[in-house]
N, CA, C and O atoms as a CHARMM CRD file, in Angstrom:
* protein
*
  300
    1    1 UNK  N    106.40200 -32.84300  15.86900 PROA 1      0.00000
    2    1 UNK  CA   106.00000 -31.63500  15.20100 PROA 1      0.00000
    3    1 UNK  C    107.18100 -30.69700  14.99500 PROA 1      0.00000
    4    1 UNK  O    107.44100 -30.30500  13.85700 PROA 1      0.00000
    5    2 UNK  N    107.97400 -30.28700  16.13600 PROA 2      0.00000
    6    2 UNK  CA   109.19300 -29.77500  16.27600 PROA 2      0.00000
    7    2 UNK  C    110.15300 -30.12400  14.79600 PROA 2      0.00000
    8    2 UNK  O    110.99200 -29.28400  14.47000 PROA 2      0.00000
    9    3 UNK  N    109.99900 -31.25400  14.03200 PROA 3      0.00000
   10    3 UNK  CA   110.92500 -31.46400  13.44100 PROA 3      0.00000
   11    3 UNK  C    110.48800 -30.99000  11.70500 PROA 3      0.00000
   12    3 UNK  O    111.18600 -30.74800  10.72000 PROA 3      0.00000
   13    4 UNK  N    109.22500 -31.00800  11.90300 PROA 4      0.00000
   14    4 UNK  CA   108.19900 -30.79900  10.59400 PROA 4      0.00000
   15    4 UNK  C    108.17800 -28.89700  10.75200 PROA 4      0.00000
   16    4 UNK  O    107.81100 -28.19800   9.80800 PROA 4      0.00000
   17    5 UNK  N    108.51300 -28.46600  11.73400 PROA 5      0.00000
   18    5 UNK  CA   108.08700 -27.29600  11.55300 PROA 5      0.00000
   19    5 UNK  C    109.95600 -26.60300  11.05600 PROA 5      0.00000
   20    5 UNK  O    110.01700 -25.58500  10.36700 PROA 5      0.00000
   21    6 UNK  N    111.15200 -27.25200  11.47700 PROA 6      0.00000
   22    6 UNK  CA   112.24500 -27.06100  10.83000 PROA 6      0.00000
   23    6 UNK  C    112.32300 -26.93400   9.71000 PROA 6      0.00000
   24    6 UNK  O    112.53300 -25.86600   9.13400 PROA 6      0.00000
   25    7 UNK  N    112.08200 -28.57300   8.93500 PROA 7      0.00000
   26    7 UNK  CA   112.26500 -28.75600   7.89000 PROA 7      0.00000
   27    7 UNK  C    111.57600 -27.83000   6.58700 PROA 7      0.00000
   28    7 UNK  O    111.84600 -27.81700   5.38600 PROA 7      0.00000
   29    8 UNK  N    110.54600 -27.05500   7.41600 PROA 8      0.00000
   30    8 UNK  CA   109.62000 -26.20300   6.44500 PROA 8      0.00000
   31    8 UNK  C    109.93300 -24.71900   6.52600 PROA 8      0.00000
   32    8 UNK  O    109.52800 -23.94000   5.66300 PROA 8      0.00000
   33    9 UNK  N    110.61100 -24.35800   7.50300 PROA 9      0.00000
   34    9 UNK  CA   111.09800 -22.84700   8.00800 PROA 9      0.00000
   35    9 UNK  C    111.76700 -21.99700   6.72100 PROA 9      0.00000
   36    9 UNK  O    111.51200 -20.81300   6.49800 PROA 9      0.00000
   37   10 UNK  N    112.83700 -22.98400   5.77000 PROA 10     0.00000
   38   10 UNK  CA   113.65300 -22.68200   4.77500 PROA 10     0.00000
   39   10 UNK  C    113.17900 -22.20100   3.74600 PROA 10     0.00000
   40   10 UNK  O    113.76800 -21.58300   2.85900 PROA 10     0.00000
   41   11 UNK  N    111.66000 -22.57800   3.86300 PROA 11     0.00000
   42   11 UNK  CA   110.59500 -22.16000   2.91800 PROA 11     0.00000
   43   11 UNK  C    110.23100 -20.31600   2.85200 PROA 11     0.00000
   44   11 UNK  O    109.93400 -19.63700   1.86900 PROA 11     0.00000
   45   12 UNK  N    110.32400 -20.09000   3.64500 PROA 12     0.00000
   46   12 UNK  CA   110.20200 -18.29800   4.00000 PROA 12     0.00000
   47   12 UNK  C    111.49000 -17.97000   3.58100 PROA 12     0.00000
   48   12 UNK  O    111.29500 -16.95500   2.91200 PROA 12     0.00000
   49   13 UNK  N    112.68000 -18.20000   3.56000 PROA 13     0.00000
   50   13 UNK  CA   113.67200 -17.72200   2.27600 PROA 13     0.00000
   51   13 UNK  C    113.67700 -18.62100   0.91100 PROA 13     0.00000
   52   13 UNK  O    114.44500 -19.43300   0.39700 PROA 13     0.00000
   53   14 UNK  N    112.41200 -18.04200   0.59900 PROA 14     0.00000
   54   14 UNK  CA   112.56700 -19.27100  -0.69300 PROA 14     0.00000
   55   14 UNK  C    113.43500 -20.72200  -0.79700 PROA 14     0.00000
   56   14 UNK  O    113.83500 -21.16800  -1.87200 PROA 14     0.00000
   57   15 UNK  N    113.57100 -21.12800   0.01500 PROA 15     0.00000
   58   15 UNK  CA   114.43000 -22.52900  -0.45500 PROA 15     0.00000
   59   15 UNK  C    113.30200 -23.92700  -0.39600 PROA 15     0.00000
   60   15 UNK  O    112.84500 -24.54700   0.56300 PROA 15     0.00000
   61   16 UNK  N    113.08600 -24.09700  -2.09100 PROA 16     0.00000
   62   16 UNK  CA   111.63800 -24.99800  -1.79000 PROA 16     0.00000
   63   16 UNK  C    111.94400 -26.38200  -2.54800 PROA 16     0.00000
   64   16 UNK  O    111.58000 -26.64500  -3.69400 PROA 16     0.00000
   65   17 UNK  N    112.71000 -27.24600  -1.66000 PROA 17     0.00000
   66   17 UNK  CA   112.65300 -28.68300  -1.63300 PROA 17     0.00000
   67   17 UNK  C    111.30300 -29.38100  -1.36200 PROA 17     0.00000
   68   17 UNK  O    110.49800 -29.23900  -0.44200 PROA 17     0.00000
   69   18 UNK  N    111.30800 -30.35300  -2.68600 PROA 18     0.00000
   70   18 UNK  CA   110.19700 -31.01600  -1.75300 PROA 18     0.00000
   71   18 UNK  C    109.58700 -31.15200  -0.38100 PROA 18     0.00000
   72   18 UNK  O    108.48000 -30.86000   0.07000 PROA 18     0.00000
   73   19 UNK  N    110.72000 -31.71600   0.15300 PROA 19     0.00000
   74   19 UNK  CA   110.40000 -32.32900   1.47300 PROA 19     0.00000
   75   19 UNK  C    110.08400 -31.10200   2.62400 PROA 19     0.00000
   76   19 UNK  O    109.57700 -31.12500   3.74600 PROA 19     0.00000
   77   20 UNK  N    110.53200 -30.24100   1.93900 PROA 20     0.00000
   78   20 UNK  CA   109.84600 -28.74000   2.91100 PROA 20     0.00000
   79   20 UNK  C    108.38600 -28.46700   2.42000 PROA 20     0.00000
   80   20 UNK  O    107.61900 -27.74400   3.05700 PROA 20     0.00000
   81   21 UNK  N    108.12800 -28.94000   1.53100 PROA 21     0.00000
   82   21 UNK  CA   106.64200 -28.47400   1.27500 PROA 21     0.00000
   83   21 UNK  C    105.40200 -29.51200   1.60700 PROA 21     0.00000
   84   21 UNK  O    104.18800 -29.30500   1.60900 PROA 21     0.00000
   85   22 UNK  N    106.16700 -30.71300   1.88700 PROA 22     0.00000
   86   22 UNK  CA   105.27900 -32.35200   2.02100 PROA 22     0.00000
   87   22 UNK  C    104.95800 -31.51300   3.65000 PROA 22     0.00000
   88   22 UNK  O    103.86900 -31.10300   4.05100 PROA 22     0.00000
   89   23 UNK  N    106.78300 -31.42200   4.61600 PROA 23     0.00000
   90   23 UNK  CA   106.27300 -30.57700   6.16600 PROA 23     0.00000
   91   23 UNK  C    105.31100 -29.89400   6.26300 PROA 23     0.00000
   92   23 UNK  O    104.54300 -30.29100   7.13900 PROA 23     0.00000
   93   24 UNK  N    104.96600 -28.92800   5.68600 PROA 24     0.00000
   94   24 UNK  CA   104.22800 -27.56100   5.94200 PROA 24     0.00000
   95   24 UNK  C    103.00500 -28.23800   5.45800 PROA 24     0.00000
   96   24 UNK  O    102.12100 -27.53400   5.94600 PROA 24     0.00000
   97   25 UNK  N    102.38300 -29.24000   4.74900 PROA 25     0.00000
   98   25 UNK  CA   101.56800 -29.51900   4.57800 PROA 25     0.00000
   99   25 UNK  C    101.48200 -30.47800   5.84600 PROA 25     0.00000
  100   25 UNK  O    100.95600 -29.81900   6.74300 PROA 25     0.00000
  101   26 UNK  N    101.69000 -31.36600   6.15300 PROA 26     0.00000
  102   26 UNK  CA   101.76300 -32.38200   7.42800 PROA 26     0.00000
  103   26 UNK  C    101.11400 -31.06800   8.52200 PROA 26     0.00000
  104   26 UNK  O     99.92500 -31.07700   8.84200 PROA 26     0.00000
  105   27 UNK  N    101.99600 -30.07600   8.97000 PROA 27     0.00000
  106   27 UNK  CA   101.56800 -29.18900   9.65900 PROA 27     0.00000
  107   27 UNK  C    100.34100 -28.99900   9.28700 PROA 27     0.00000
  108   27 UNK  O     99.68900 -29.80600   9.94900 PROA 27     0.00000
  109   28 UNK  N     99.81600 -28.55600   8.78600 PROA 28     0.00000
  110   28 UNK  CA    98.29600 -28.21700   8.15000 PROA 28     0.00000
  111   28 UNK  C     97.40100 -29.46600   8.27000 PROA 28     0.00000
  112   28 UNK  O     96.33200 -29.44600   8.88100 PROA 28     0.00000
  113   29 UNK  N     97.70400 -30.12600   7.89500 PROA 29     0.00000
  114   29 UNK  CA    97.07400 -31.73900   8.19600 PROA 29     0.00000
  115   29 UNK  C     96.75800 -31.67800   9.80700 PROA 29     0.00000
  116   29 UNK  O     95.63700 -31.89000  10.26800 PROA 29     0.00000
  117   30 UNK  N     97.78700 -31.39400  10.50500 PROA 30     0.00000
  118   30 UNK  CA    97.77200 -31.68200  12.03900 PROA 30     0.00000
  119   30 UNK  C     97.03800 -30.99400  12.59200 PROA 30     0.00000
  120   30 UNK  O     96.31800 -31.34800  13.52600 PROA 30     0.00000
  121   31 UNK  N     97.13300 -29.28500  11.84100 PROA 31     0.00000
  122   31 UNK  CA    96.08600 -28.22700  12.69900 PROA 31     0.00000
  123   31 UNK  C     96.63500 -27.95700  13.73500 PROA 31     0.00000
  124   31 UNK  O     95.98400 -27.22900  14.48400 PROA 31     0.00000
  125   32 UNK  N     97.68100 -28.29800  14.09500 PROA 32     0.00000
  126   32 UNK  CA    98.60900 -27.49200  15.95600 PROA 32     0.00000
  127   32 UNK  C     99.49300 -26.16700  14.80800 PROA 32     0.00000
  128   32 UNK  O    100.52900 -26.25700  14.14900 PROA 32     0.00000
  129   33 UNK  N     98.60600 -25.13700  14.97700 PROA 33     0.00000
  130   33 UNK  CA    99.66000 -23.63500  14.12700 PROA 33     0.00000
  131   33 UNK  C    100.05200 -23.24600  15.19100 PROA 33     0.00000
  132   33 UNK  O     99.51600 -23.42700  16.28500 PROA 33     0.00000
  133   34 UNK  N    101.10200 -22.63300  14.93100 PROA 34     0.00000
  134   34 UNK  CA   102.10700 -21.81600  16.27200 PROA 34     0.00000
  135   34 UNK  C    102.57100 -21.06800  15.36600 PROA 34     0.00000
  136   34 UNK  O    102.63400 -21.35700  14.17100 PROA 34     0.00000
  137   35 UNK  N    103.02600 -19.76800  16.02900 PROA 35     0.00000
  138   35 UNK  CA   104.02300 -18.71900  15.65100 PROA 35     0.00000
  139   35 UNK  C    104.85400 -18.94800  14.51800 PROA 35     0.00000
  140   35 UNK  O    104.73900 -18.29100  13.48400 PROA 35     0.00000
  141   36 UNK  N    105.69900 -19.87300  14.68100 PROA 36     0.00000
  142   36 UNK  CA   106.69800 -19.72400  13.94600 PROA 36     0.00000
  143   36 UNK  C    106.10800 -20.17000  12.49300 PROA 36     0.00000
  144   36 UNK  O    106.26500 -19.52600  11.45500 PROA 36     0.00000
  145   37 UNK  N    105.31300 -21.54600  12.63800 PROA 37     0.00000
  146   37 UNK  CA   104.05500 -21.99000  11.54100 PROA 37     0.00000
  147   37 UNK  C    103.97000 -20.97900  10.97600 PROA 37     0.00000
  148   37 UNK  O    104.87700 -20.78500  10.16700 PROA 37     0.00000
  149   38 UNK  N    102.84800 -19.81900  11.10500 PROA 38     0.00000
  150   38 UNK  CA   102.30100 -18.55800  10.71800 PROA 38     0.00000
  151   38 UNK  C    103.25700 -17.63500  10.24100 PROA 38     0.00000
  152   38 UNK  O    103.00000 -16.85800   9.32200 PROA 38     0.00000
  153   39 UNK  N    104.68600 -17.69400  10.99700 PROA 39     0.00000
  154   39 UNK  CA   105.63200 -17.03500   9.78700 PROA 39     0.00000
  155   39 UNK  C    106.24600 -17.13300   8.84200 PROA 39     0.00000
  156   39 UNK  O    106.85100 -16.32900   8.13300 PROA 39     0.00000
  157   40 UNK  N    105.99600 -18.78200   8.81500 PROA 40     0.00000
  158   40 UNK  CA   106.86700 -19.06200   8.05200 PROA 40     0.00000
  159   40 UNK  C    105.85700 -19.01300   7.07200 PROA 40     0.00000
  160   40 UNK  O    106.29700 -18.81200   5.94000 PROA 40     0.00000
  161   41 UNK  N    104.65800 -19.13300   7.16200 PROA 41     0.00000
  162   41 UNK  CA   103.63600 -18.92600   6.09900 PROA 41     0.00000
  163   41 UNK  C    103.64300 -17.22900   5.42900 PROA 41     0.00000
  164   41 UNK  O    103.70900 -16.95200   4.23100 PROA 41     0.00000
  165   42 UNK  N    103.55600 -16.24900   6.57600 PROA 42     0.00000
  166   42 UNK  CA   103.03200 -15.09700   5.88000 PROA 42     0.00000
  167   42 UNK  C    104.87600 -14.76900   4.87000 PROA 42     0.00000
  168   42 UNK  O    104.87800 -14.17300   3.79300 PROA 42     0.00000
  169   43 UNK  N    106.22300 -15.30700   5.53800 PROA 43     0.00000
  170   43 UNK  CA   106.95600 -15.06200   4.87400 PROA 43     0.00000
  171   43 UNK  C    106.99200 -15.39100   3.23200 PROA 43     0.00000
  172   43 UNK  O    107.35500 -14.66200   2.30800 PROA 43     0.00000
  173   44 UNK  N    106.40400 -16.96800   3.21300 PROA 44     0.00000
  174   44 UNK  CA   105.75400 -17.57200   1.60600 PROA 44     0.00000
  175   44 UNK  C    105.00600 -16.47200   0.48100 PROA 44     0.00000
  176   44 UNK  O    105.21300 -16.15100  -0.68900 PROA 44     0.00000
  177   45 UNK  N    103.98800 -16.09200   1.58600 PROA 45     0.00000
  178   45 UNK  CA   103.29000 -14.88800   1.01700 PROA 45     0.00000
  179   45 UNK  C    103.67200 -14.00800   0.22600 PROA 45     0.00000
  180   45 UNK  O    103.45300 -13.81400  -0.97000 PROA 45     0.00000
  181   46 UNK  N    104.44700 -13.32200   1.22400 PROA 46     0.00000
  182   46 UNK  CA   105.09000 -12.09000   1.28200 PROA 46     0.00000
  183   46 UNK  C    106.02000 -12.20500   0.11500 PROA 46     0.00000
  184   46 UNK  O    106.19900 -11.21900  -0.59900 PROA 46     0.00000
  185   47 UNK  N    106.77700 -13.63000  -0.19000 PROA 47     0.00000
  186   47 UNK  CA   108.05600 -13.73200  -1.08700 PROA 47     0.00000
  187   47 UNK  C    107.12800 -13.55100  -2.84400 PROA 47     0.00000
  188   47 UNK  O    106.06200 -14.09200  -3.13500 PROA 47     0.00000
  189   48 UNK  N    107.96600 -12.63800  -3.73600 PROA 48     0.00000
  190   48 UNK  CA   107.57100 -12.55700  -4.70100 PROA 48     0.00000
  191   48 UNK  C    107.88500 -13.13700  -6.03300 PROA 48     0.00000
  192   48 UNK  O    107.47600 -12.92800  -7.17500 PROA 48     0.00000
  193   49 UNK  N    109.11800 -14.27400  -5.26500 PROA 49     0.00000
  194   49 UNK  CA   109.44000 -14.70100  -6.37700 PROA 49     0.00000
  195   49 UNK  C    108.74100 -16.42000  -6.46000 PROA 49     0.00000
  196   49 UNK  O    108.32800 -16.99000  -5.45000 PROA 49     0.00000
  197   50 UNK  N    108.72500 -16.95500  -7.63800 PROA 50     0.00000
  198   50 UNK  CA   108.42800 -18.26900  -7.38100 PROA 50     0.00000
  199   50 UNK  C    109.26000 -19.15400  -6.00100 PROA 50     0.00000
  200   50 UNK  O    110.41300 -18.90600  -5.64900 PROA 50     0.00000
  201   51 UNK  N    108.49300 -20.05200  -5.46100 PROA 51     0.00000
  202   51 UNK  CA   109.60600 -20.99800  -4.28300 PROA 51     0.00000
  203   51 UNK  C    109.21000 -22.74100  -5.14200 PROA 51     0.00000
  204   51 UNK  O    108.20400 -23.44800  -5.08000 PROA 51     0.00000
  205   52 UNK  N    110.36700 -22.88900  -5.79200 PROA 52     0.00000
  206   52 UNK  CA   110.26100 -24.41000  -6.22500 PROA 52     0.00000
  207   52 UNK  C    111.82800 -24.97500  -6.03500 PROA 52     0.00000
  208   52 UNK  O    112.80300 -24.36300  -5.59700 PROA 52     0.00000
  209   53 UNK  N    111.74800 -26.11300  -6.43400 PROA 53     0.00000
  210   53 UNK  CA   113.24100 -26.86800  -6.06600 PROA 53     0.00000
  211   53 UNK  C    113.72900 -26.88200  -7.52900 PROA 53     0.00000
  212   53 UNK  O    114.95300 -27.00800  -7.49100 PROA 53     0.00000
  213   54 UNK  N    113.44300 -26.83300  -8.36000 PROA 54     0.00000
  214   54 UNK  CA   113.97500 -27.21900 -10.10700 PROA 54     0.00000
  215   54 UNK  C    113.57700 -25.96600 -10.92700 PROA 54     0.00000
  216   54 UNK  O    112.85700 -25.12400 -10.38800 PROA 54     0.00000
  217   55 UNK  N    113.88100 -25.84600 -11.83100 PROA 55     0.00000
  218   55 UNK  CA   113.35500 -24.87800 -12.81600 PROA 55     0.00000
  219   55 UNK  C    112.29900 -25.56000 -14.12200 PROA 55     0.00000
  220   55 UNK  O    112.01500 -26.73200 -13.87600 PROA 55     0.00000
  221   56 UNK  N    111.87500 -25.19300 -15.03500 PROA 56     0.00000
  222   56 UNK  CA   110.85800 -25.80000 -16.09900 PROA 56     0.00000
  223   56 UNK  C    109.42700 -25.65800 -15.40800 PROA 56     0.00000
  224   56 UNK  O    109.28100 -24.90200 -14.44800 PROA 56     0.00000
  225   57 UNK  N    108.48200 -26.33600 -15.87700 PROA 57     0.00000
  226   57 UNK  CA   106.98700 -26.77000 -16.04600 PROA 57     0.00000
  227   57 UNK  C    106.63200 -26.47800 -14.30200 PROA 57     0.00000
  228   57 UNK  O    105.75900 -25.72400 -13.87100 PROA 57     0.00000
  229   58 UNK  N    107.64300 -27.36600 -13.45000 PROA 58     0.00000
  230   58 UNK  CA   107.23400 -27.73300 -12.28900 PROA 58     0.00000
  231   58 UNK  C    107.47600 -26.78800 -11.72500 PROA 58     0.00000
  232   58 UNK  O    106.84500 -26.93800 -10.67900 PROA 58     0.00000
  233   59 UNK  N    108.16600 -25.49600 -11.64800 PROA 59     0.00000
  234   59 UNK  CA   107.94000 -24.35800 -10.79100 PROA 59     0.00000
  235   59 UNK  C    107.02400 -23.46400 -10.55900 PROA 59     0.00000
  236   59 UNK  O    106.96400 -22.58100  -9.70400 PROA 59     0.00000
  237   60 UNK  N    106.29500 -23.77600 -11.41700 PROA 60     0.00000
  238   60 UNK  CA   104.88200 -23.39300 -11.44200 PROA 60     0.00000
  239   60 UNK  C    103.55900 -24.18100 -10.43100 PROA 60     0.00000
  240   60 UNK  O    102.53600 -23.73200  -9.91400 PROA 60     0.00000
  241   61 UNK  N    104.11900 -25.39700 -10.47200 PROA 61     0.00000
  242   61 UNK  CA   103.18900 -25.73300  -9.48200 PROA 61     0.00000
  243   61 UNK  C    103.90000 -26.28200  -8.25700 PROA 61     0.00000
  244   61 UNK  O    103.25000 -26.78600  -7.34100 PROA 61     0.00000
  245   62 UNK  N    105.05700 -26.20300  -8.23000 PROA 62     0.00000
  246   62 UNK  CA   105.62800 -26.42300  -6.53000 PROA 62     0.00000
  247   62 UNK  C    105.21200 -25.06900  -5.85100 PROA 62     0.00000
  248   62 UNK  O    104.42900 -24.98900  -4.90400 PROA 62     0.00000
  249   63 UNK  N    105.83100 -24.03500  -6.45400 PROA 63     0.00000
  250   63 UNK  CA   104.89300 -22.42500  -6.07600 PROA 63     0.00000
  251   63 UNK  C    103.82000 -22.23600  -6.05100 PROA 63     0.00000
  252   63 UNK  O    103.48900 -21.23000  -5.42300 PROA 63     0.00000
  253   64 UNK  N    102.70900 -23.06700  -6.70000 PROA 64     0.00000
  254   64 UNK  CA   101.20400 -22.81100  -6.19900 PROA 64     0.00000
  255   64 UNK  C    101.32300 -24.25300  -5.08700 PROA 64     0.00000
  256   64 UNK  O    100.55200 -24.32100  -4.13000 PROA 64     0.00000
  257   65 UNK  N    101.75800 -24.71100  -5.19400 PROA 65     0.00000
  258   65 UNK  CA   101.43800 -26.05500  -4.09200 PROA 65     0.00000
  259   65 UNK  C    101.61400 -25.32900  -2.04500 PROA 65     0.00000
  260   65 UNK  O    100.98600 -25.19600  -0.99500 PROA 65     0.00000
  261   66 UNK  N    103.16000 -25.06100  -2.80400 PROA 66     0.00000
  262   66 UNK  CA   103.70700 -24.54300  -1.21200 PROA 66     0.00000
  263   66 UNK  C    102.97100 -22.83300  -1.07700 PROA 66     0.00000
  264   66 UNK  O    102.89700 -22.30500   0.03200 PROA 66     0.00000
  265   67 UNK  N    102.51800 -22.18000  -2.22200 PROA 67     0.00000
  266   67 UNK  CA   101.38800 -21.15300  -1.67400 PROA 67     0.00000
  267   67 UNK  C    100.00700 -21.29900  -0.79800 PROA 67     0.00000
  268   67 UNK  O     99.38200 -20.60900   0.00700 PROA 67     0.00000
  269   68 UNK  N     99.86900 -22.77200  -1.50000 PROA 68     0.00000
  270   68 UNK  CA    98.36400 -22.65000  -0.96600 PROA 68     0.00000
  271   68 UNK  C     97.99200 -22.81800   0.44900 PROA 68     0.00000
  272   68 UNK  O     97.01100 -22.35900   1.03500 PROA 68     0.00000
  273   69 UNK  N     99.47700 -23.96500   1.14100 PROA 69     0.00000
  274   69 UNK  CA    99.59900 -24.44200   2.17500 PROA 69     0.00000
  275   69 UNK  C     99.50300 -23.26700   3.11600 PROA 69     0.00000
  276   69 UNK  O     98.72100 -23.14900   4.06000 PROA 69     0.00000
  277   70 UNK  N    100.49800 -22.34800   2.67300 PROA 70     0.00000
  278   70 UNK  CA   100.67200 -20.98400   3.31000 PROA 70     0.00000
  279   70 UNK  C     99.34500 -20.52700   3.59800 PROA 70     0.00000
  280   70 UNK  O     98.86600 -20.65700   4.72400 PROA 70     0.00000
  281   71 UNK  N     98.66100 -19.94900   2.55500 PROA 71     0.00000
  282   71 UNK  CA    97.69800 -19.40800   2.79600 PROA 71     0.00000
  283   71 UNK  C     96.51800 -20.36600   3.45000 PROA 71     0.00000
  284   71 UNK  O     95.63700 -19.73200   4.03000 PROA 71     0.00000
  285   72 UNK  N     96.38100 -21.79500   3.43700 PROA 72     0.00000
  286   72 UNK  CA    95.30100 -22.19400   4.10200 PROA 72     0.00000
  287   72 UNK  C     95.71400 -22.18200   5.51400 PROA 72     0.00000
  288   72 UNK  O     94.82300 -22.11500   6.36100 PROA 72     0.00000
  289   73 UNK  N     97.32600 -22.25500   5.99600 PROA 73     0.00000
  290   73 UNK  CA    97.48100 -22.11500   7.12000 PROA 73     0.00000
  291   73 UNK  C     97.57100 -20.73300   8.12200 PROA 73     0.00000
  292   73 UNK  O     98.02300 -20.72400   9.26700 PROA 73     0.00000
  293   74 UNK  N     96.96400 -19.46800   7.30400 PROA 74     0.00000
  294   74 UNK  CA    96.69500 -18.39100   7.41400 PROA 74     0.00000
  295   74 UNK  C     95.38800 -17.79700   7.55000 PROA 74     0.00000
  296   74 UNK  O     95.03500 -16.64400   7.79500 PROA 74     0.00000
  297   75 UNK  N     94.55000 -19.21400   7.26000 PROA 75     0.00000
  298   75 UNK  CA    93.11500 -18.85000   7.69800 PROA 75     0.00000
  299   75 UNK  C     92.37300 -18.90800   8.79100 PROA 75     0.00000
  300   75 UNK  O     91.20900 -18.50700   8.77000 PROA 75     0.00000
């Protein structure tokens, strides 16, 4: 878990690689939230700009993808 919750941390300063958003979903899958989980979520939130890895079509939905995670892991 330790390693899934790294790889997804980068996500709360906008830096949204795939493979940070597949983590944070795995996390959510697993259901063990901890602290840092939950910040790194409300930080997603909180960020106002899109978080995707590319620019075009797909930043639109890497930013609703890695939002939603956030917010379901905020419920």
């Amino acid at each position: 878990m330790d390693v899934l919750v790294e790889l997804s941390q980068p996500l709360a300063q906008g830096n949204g690689l795939p493979v940070r958003t597949v983590a944070l979903r795995y996390l959510l899958d697993i259901g063990v939230i901890d602290d840092r989980i939950r910040s790194t979520a409300q930080a997603i939130i909180d960020n106002p700009q899109r978080i995707a890895s590319s620019g075009g079509w797909r930043t639109f939905t890497d930013d609703e993808q890695v939002r939603a995670a956030a917010f379901a892991i905020l419920r």
